[in-house]
N, C-alpha and C positions, 0 to 999 in steps of 0.2 A: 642508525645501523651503518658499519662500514660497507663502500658499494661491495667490496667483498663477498662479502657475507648476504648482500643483498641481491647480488649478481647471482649466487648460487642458489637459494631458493627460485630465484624465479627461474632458473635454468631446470630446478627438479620440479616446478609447477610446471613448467613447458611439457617436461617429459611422460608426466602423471597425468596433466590434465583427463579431464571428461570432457567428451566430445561437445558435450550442449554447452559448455561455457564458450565454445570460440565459433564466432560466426561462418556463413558458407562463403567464403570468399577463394578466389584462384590460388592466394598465399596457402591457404589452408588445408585445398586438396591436393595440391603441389608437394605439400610437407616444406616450403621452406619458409615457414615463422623465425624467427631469431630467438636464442635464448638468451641475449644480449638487452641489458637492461635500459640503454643508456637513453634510447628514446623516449623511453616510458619516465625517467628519470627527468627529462627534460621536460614533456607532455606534463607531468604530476607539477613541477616549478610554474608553471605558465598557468596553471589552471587560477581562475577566480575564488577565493574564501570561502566566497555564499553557495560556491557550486559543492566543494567537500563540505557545505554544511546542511545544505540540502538531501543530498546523498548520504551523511550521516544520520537525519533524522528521520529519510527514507526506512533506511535501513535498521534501526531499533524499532518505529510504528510496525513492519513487519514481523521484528521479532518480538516484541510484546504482543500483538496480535496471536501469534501462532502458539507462543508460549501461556503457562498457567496465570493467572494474573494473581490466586492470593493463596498463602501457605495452608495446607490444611487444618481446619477447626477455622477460618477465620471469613468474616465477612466481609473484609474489606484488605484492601493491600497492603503489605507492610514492606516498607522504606529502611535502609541503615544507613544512616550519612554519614561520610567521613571526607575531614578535609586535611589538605596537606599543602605546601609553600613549595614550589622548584625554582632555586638560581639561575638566573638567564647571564647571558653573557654583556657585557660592561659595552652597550652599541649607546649611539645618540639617543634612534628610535626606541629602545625598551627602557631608557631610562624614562623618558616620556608617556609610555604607557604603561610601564609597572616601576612605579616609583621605588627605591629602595627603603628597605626596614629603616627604621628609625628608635633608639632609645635614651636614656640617660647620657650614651656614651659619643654617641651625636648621628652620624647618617653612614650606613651600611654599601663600601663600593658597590655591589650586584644589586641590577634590578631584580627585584621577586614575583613573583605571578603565584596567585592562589588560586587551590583547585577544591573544589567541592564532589564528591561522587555521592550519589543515590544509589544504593543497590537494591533490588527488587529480590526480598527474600524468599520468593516464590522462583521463582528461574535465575535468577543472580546474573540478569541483564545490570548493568550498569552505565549511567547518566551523567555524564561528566559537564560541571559548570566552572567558569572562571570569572576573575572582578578585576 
């Protein structure tokens, strides 16, 4: 997303928020938060993999948790998988970890990354995996 565009929702998140999302701090009853992303932008670069993956799987256990787990008439959950390919850009590193396509025609410049989604067709939570 261009910071743009990204600058500005979190300027109208700032202005909407709910009070219970932001903690009691001086910034806070002060009123002067920034709606200024760039911290956050730099804080979210520096963060560790396993930390957004953590808090990812946090965050679905909760919502499968809260949400229906199977479509009615049914005893058990039902699943729709659907998978899809996205073109990465042409780096050392992504040629190394998502090798390019390959056919009759010989080897594909863009590394590929394949993506697999689960949808849960009771709450249409979706589970994204890659290889």
């Amino acid at each position: 997303m261009p910071k743009a565009r990204w600058a500005a929702r979190f300027s109208k998140m700032l202005q909407y928020r709910p009070a219970s999302l932001l903690a009691d701090c001086k910034r806070v009853r002060e009123g002067r938060t920034s709606p200024h992303a760039g911290a956050y932008c730099q804080a979210r670069l520096q963060m560790p993999i396993v930390v957004a993956r953590q808090v990812s799987d946090h965050i679905l256990a909760q919502l499968m948790a809260e949400l229906p787990a199977c479509p009615a008439g049914c005893q058990q959950p039902v699943f729709l998988l659907d998978g899809s390919a996205l073109d990465l850009a042409h780096t050392p590193e992504l040629v190394d970890a998502y090798p390019p396509a390959q056919n009759q025609h010989g080897t594909a410049h863009w590394p590929i990354v394949r993506i697999a989604v689960m949808h849960d067709l009771a709450n249409g939570c979706g589970t994204a995996f890659n290889r």
